[in-house]
ROLUMKOL-311115 format. One record per atom (N, C-alpha, C): residue in three letters; atom name; x, y, z; chain; residue number from 1. Coordinates in steps of 0.05 Angstrom, whole numbers, plus 5000, padded with zeros to 4 digits. Example, Ala and Ser with C-alpha at 12.3 -4.5 7.8 and 13.67 -1.06 7.14 Angstrom:
2
ALA,N,5264,4886,5156,A,1 .
ALA,CA,5246,4910,5156,A,1 .
ALA,C,5264,4934,5156,A,1 .
SER,N,5257,4955,5142,A,2 .
SER,CA,5273,4979,5143,A,2 .
SER,C,5258,5001,5157,A,2 .
This chain:
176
UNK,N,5485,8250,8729,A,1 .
UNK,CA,5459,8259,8738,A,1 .
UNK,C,5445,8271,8714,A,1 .
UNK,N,5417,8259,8712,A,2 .
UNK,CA,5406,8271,8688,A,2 .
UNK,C,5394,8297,8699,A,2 .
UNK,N,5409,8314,8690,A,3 .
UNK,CA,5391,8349,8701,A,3 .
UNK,C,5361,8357,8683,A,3 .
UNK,N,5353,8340,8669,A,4 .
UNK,CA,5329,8343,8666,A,4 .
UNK,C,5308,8329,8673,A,4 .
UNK,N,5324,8300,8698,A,5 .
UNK,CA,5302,8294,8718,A,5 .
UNK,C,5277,8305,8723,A,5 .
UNK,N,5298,8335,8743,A,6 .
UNK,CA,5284,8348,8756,A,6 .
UNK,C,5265,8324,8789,A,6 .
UNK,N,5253,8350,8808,A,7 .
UNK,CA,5244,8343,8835,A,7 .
UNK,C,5223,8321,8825,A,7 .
UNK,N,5210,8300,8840,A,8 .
UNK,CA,5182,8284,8828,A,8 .
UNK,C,5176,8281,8854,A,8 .
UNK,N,5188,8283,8880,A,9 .
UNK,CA,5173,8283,8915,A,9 .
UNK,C,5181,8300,8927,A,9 .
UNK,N,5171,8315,8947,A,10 .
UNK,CA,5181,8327,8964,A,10 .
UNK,C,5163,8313,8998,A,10 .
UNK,N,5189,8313,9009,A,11 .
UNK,CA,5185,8290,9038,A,11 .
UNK,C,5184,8310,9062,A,11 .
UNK,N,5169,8305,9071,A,12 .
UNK,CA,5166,8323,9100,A,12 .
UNK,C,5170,8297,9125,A,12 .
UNK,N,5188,8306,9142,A,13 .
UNK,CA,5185,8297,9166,A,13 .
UNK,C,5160,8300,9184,A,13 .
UNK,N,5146,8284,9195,A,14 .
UNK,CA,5115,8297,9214,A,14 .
UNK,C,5115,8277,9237,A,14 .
UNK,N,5102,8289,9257,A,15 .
UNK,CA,5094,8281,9286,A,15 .
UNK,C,5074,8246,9275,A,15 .
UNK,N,5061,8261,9261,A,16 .
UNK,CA,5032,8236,9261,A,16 .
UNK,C,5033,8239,9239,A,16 .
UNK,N,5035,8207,9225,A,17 .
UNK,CA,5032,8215,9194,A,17 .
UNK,C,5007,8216,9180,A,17 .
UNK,N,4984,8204,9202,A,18 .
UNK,CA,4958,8205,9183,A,18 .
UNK,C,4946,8232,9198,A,18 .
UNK,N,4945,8246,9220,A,19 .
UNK,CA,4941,8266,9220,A,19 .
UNK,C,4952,8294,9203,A,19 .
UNK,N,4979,8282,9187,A,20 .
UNK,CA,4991,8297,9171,A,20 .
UNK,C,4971,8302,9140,A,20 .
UNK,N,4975,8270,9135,A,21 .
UNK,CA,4961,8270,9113,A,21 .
UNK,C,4931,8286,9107,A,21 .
UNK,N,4921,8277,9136,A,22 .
UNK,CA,4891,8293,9121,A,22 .
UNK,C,4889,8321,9127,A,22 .
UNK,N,4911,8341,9140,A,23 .
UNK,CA,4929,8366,9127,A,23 .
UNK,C,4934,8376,9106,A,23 .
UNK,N,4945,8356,9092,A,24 .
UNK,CA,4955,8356,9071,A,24 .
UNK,C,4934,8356,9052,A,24 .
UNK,N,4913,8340,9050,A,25 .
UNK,CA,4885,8330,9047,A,25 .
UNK,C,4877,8361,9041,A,25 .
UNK,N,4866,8373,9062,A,26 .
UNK,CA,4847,8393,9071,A,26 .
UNK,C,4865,8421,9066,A,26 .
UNK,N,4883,8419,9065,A,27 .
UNK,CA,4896,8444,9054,A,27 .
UNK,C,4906,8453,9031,A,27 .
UNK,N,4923,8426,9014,A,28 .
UNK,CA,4926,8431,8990,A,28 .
UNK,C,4908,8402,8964,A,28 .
UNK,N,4904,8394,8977,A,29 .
UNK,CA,4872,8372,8959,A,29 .
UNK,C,4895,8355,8949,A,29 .
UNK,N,4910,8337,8975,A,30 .
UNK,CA,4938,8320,8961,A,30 .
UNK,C,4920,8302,8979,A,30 .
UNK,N,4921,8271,8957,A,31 .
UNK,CA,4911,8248,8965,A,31 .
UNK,C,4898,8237,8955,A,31 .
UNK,N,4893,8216,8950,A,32 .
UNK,CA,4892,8195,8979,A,32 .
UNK,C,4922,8191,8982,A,32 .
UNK,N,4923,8178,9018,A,33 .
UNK,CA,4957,8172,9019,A,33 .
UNK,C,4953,8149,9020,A,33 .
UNK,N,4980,8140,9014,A,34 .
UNK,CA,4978,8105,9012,A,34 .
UNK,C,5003,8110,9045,A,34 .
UNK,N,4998,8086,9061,A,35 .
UNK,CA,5015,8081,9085,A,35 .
UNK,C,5020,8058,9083,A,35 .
UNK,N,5050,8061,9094,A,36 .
UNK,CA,5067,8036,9098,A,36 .
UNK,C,5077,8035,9132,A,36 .
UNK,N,5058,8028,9147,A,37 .
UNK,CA,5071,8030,9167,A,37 .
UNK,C,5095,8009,9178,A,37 .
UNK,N,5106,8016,9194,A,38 .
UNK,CA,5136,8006,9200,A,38 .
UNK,C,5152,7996,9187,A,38 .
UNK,N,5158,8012,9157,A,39 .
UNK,CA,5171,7999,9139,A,39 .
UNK,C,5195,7980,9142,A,39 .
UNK,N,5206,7964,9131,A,40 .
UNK,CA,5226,7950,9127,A,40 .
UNK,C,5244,7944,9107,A,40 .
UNK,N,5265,7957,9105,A,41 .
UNK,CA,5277,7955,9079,A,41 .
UNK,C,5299,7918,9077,A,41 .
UNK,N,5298,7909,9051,A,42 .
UNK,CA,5320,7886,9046,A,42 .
UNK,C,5347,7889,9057,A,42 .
UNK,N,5359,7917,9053,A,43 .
UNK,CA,5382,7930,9059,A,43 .
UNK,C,5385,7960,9070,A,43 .
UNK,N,5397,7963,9096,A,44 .
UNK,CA,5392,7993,9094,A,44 .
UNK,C,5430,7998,9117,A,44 .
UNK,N,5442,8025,9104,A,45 .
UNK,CA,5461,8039,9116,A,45 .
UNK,C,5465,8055,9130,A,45 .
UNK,N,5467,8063,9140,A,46 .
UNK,CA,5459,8106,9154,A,46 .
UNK,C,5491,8104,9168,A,46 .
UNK,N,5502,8126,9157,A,47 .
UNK,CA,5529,8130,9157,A,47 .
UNK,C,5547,8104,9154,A,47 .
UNK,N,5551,8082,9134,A,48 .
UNK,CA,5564,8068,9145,A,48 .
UNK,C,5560,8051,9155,A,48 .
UNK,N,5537,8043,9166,A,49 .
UNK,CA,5527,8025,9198,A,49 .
UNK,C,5504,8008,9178,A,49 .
UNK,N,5499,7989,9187,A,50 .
UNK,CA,5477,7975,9180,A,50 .
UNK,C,5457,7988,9201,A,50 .
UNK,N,5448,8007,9203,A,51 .
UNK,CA,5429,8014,9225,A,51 .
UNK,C,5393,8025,9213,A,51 .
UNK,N,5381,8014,9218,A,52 .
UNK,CA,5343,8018,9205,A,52 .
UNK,C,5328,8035,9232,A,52 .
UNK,N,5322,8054,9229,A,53 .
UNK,CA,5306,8065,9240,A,53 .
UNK,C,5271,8051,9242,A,53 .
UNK,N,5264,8051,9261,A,54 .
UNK,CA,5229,8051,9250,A,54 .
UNK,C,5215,8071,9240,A,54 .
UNK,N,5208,8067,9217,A,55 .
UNK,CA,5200,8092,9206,A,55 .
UNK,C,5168,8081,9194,A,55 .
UNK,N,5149,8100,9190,A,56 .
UNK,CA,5126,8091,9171,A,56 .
UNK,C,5114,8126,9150,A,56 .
UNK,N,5114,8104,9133,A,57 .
UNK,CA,5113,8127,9109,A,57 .
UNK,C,5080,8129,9091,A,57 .
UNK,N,5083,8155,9086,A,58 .
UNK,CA,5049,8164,9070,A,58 .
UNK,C,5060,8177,9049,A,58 .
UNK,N,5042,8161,9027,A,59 .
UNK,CA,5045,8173,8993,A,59 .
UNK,C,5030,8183,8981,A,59 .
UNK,N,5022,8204,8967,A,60 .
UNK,CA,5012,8214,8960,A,60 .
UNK,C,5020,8238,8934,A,60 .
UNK,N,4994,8249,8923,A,61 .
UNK,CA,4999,8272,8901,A,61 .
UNK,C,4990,8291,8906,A,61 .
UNK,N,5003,8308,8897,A,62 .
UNK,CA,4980,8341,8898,A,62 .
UNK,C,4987,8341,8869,A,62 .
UNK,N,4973,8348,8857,A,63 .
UNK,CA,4974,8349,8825,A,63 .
UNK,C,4995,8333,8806,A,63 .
UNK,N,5021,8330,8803,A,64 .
UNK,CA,5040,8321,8789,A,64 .
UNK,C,5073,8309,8813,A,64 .
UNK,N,5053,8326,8833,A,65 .
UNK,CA,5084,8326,8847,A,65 .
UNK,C,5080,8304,8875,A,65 .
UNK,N,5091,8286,8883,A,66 .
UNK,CA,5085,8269,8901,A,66 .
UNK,C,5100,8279,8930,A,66 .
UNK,N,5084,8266,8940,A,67 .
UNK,CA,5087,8283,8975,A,67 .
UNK,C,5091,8256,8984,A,67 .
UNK,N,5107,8259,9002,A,68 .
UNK,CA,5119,8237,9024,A,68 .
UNK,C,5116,8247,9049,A,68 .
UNK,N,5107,8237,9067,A,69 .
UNK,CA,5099,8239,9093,A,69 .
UNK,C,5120,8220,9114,A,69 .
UNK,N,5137,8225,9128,A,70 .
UNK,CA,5151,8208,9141,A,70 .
UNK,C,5152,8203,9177,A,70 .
UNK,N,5146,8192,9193,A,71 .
UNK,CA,5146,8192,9216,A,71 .
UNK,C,5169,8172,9234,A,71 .
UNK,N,5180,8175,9251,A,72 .
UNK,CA,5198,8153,9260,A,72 .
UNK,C,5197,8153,9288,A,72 .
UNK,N,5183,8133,9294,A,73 .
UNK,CA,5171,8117,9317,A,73 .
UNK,C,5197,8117,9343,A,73 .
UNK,N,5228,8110,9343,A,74 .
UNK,CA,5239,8102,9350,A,74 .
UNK,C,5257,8127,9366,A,74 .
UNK,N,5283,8124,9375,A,75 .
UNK,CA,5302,8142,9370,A,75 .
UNK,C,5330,8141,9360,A,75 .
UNK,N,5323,8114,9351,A,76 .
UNK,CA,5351,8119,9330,A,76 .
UNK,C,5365,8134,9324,A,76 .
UNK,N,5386,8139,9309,A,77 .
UNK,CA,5400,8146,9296,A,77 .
UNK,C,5390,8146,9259,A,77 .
UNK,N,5380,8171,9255,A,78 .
UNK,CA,5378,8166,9230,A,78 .
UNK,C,5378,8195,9210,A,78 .
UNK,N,5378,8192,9190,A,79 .
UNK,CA,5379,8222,9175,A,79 .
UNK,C,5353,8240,9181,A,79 .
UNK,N,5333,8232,9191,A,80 .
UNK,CA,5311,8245,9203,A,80 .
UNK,C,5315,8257,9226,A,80 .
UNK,N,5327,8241,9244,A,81 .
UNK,CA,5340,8255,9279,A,81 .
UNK,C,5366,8275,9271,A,81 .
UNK,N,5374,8274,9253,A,82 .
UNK,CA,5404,8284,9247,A,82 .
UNK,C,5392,8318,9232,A,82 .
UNK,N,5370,8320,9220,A,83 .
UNK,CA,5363,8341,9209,A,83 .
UNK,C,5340,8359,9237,A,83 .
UNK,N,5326,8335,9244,A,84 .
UNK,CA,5296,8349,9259,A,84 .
UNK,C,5306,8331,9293,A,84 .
UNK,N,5319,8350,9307,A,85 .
UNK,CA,5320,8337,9341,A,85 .
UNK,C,5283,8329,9339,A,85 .
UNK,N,5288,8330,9371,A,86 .
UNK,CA,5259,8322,9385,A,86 .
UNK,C,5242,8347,9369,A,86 .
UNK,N,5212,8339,9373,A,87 .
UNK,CA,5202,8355,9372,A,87 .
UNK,C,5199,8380,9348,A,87 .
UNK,N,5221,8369,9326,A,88 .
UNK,CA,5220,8385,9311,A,88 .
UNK,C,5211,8368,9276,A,88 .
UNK,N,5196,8385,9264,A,89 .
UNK,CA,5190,8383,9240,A,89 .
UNK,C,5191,8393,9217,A,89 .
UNK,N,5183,8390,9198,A,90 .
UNK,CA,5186,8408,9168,A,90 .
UNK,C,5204,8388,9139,A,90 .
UNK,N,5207,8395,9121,A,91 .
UNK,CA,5211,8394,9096,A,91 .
UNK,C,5238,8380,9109,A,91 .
UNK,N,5241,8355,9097,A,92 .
UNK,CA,5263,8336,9098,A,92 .
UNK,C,5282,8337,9074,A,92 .
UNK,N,5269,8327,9053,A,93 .
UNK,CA,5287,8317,9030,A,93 .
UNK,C,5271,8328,9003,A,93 .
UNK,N,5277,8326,8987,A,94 .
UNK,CA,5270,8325,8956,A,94 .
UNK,C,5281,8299,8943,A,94 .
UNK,N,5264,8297,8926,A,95 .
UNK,CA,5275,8265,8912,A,95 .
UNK,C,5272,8268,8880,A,95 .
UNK,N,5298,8260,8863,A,96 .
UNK,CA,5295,8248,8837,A,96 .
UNK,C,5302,8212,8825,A,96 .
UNK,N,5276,8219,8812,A,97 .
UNK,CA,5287,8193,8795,A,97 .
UNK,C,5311,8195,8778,A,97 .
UNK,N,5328,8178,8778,A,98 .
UNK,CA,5350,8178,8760,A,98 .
UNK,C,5356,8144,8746,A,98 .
UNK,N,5353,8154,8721,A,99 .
UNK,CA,5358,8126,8702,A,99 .
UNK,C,5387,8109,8715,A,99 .
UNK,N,5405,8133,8719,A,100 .
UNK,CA,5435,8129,8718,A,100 .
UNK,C,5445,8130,8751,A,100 .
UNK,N,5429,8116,8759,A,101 .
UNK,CA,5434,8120,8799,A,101 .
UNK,C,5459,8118,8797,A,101 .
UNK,N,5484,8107,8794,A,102 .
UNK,CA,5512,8102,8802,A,102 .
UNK,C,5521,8134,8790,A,102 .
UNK,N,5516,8152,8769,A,103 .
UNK,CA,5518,8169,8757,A,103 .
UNK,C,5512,8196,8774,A,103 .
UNK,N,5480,8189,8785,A,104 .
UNK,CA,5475,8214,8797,A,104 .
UNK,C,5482,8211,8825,A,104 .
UNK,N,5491,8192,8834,A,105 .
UNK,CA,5503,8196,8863,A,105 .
UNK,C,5539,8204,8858,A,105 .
UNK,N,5545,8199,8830,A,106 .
UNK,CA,5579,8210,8830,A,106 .
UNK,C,5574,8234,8823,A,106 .
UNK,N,5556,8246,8808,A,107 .
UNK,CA,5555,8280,8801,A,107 .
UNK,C,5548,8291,8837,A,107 .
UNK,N,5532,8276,8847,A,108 .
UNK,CA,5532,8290,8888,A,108 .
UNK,C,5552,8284,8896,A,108 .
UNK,N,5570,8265,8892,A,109 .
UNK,CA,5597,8269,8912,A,109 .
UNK,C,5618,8282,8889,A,109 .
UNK,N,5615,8287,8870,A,110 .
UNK,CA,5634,8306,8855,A,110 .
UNK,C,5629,8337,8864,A,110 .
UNK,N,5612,8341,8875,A,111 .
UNK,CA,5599,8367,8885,A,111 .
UNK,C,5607,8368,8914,A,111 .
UNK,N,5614,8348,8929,A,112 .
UNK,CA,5634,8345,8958,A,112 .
UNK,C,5609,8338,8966,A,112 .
UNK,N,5583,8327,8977,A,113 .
UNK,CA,5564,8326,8987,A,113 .
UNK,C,5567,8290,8994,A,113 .
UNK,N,5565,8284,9018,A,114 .
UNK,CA,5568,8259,9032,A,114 .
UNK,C,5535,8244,9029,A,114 .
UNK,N,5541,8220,9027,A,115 .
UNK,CA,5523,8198,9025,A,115 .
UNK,C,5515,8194,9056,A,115 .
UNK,N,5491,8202,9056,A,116 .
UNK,CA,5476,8193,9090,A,116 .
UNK,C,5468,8169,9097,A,116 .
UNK,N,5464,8165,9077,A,117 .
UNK,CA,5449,8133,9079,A,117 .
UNK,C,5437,8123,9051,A,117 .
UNK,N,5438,8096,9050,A,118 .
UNK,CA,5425,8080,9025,A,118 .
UNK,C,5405,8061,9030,A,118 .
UNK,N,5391,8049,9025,A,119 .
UNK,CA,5376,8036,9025,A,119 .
UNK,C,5369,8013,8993,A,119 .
UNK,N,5350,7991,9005,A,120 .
UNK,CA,5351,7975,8984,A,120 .
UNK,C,5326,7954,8993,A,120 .
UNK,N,5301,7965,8977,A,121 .
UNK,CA,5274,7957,8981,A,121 .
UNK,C,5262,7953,8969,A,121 .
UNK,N,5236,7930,8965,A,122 .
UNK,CA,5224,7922,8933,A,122 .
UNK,C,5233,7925,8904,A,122 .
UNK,N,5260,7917,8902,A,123 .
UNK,CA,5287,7915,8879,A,123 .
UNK,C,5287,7943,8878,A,123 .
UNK,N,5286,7967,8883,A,124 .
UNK,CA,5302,7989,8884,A,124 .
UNK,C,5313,7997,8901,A,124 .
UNK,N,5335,8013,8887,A,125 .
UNK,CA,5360,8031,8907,A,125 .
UNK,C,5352,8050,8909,A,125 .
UNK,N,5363,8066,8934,A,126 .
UNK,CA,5352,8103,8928,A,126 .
UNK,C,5372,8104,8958,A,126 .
UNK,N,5387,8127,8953,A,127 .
UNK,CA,5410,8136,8971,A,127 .
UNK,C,5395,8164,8976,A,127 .
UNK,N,5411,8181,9003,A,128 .
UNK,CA,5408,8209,9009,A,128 .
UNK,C,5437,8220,9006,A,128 .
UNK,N,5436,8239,9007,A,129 .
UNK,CA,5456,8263,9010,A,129 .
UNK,C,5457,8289,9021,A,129 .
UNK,N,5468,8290,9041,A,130 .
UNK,CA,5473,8305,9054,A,130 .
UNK,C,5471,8340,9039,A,130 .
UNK,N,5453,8356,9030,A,131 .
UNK,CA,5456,8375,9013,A,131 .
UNK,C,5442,8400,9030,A,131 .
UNK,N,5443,8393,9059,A,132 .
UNK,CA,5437,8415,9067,A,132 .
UNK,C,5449,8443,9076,A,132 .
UNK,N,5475,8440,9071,A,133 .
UNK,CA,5485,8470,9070,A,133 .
UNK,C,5490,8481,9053,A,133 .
UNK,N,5469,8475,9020,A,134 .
UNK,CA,5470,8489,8998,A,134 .
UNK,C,5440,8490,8994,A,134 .
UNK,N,5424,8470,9003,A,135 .
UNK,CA,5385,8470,8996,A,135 .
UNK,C,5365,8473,9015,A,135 .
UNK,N,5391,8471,9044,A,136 .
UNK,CA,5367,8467,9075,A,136 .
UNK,C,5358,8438,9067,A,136 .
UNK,N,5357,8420,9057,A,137 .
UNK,CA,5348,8398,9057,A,137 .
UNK,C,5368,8378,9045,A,137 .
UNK,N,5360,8349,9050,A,138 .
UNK,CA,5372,8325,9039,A,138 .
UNK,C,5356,8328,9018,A,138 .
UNK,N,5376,8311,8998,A,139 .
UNK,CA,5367,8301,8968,A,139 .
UNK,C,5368,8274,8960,A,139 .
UNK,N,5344,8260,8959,A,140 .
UNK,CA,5342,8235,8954,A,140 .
UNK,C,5350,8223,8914,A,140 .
UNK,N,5367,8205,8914,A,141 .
UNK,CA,5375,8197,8890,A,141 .
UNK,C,5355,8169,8886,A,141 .
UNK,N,5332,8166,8873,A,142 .
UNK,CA,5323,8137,8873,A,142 .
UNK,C,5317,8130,8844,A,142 .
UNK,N,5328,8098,8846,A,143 .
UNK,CA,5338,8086,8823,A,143 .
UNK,C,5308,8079,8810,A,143 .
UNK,N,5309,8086,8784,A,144 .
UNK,CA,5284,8080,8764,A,144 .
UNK,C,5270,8046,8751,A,144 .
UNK,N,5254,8033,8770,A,145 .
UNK,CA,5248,8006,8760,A,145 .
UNK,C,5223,8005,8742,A,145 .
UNK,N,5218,7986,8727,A,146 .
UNK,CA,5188,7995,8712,A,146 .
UNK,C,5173,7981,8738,A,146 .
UNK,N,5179,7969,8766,A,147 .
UNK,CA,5157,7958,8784,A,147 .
UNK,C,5156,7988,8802,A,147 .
UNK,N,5175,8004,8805,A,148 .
UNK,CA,5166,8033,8826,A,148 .
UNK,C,5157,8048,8805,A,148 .
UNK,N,5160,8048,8779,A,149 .
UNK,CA,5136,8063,8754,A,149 .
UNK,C,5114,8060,8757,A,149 .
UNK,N,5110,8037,8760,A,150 .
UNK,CA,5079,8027,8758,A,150 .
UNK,C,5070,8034,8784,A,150 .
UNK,N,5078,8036,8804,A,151 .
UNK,CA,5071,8035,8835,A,151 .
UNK,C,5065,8066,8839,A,151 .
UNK,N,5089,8086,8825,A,152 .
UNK,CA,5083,8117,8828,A,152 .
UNK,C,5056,8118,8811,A,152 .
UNK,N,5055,8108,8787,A,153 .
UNK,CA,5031,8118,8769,A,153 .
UNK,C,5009,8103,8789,A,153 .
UNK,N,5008,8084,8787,A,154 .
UNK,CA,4978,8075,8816,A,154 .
UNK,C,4970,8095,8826,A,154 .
UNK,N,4994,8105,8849,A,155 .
UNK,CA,4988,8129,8867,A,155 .
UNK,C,4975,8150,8845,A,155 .
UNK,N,4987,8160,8837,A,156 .
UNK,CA,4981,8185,8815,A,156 .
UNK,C,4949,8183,8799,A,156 .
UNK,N,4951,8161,8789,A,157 .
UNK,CA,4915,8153,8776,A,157 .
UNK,C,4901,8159,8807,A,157 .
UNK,N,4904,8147,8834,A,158 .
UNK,CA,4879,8153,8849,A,158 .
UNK,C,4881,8177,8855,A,158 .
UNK,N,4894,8194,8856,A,159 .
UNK,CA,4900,8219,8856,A,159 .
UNK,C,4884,8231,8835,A,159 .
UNK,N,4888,8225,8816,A,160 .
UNK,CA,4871,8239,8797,A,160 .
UNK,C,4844,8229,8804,A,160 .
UNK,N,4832,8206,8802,A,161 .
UNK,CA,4809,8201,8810,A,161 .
UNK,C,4793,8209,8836,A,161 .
UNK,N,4802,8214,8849,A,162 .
UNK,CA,4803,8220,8881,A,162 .
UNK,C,4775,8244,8882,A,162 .
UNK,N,4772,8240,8893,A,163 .
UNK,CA,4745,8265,8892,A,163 .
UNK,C,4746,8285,8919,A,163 .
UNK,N,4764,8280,8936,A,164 .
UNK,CA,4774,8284,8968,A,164 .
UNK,C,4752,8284,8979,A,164 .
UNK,N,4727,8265,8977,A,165 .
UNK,CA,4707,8258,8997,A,165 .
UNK,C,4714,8225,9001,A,165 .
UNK,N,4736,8211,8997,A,166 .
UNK,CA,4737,8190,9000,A,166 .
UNK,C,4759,8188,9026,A,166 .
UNK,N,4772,8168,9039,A,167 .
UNK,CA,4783,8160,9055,A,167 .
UNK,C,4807,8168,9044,A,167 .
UNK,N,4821,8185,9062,A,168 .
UNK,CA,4853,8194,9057,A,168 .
UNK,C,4869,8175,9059,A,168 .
UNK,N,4874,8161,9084,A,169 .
UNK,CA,4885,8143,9095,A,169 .
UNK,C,4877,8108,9072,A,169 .
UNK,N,4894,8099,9056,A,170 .
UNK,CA,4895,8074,9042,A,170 .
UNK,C,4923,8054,9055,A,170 .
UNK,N,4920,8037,9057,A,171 .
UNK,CA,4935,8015,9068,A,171 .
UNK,C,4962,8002,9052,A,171 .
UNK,N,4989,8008,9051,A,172 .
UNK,CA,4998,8002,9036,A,172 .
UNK,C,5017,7980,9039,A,172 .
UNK,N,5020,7960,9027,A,173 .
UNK,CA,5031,7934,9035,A,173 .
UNK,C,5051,7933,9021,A,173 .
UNK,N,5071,7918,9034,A,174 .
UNK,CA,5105,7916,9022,A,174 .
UNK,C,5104,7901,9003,A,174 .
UNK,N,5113,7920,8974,A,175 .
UNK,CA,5114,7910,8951,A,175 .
UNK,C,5089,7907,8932,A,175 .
UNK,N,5076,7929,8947,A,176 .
UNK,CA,5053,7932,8935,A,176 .
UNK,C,5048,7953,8913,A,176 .
């Protein structure tokens, strides 16, 4: 694990993700969000299981730091229901990029911390870990491609450009 990663998202679980977003919007000047509704990953695990939640996700910046917005339609079984029952919300995960994904997921299980789930979507990997009885939250490990480079910097430039009199809500298409 490269320890000078460091955090680059922090993910909140929410009721409504575009009522989240323009929250997020209006309170700390993070946005525009890009949405992926009902995502679908190539590959996905949750404990073990081939099991996918329905989930739809909002992206966004507040200055340097990217905000994830997460909602899940369904009642699955998933690291979202496993942290937040019904009705409940708040700060999910934290996420780093790591050059050395096979690396920074053995420095998390050298630390005893269990793999929740992996996933495998628009040629990247990115696993969770269970790190909530040392952070209150999961910690997302996601693998570094120059196509999710270019996709974070996108987000990040309209962010900077953004004037927050424009449309919060942007449409985000798989593999886009």
């Amino acid at each position: 694990m490269d320890v000078n990663a460091g955090i680059f998202q922090y993910a909140y679980f929410v009721e409504d993700i575009e009522a989240s977003a323009i929250e997020f919007a209006k309170t700390l000047g993070a946005g525009p969000f890009f949405v992926a509704k009902h995502h679908k990953t190539d590959q996905f695990e949750y404990k073990g299981t081939p099991v996918e939640a329905d989930v739809s996700y909002a992206f966004g910046y507040a200055g340097h730091c990217q905000i994830q917005l997460i909602q899940q339609h369904d009642q699955q079984p998933s690291i979202y229901r496993d942290m937040f029952g019904d009705g409940g919300y708040g700060l999910h995960h934290v996420a780093r990029l790591e050059a050395d994904y096979d690396g920074a997921k053995s420095a998390l299980e050298a630390q005893g911390f269990e793999k929740a789930c992996e996933l495998f979507a628009n040629d990247v990997w990115a696993c969770y870990y269970d790190t909530r009885a040392k952070i209150h939250c999961y910690t997302e490990i996601h693998a570094i491609t120059d196509r999710i480079l270019a996709t974070f910097e996108r987000w990040r430039s309209a962010h900077a450009n953004w004037d927050g009199k424009g449309d919060v809500i942007v449409t985000h298409g798989r593999g886009a």
